[in-house]
N, C-alpha and C positions, 0 to 999 in steps of 0.2 A: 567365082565371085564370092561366093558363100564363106568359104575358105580363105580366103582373104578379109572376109569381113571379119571372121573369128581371129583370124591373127589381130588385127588393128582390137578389138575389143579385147584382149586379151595382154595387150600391151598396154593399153588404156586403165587395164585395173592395176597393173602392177605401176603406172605412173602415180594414179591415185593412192595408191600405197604406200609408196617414198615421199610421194609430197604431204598425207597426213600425216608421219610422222613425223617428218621435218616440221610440219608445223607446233605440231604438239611439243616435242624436243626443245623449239626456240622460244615457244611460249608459256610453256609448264615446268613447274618446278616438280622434278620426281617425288612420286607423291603426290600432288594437288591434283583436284578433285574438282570438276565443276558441273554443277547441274545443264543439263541442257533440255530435256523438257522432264517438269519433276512429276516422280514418280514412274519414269519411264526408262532414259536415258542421261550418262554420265559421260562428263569425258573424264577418265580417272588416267594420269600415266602412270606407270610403272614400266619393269623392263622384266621379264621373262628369259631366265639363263635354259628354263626345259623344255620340255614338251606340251601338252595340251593338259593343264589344270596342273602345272607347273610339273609334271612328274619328269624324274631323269634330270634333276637338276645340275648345270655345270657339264653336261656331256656335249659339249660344243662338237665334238669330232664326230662321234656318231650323230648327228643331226645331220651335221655336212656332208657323210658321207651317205646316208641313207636320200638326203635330198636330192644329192649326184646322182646316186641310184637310178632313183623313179625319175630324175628329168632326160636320164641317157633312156629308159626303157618309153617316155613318154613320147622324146625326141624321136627315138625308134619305131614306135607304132603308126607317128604324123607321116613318117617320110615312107616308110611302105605300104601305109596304108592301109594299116592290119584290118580299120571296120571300115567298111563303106558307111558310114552314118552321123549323120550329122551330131545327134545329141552326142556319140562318144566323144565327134572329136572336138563339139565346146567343152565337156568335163574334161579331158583330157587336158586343152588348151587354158580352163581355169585352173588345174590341180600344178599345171605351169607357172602360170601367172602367180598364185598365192606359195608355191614350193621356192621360186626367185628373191619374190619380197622378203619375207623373212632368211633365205638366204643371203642376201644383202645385208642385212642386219644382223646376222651370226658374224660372216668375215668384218665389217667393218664398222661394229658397234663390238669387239670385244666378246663375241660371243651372246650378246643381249639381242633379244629382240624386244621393240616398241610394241606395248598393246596399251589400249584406252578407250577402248569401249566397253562400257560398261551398264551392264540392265540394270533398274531396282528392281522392274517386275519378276525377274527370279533371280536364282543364285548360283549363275553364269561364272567363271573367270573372264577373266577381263580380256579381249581378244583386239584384231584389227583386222584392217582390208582383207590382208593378207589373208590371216585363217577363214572369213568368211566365204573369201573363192577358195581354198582347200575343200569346204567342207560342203560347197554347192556343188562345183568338179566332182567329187567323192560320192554325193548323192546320187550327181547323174548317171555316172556310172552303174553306180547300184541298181538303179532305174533301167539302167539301158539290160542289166543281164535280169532283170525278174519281166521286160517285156521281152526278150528274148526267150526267157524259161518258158514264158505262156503260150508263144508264140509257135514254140515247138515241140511243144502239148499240143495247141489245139491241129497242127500239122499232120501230127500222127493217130491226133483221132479219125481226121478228114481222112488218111490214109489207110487205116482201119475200115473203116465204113466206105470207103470207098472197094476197097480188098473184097470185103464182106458182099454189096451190090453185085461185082464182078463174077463169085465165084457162084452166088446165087442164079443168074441168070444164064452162066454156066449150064447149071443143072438143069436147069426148064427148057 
């Protein structure tokens, strides 16, 4: 059920993703700019031909091709199962969700992707749905290997010490 839950939330973001920018697309003029709470958040459009803080601009192919990538190796990992765990396979199923979005909008925005959000509290590029679940996905991940790292640290201290008990009462 868990697993199914994550599929449907995971779908649900990438729906919210084509439908904000359809909204924005039908009601913003590229370029226009609106406050939405000041000082805080903007809806800004523009369109993004690159990467993350616009770098690689114009490389529509290798985007596509790297997005294929990671969603064959993501698709890969869902269907075999690679982690028993939860938290991997919502990162996983978000770095999905936000890798489609914006793949959607490479094939059939000409290579552009819609971003429109936009902070004043710092000095963010302008992003959308999309990259927001990349880069929650991404974190998790992150997440899920430094509680693994710790995890098996503290396994092999337990195993140490426990070695150590063992060979002590050995002796006596």
């Amino acid at each position: 059920m868990a697993y199914v839950l994550a599929i449907v939330c995971s779908a649900l973001i990438l729906i919210a993703d084509q439908v904000s920018k359809y909204l924005i697309v039908a009601n913003f003029q590229l370029g226009e700019s609106v406050t939405v709470v000041d000082g805080l958040i903007n809806f800004t459009y523009i369109h993004n031909m690159g990467a993350a803080f616009g770098i690689l601009q114009n490389q529509t192919w290798i985007f596509l091709g790297i997005t294929v990538l990671v969603m064959i190796v993501c698709i890969g990992m869902l269907i075999k199962k690679t982690f028993n765990s939860k938290l991997m396979r919502w990162a996983i199923l978000l770095v999905l969700a936000g890798g489609m979005g914006n793949m959607i909008d490479r094939i059939f925005r000409g290579g552009k992707v819609v971003d429109f959000l936009e902070f004043d509290f710092i000095k963010f590029p302008i992003f959308n749905v999309a990259d927001c679940s990349i880069v929650i996905g991404a974190g998790l991940i992150i997440l899920y290997f430094v509680i693994d790292f710790f995890v098996d640290v503290k396994s092999k201290k337990t195993s140490q010490i426990d070695s150590i008990d063992s060979n002590e009462s050995e002796e006596n």
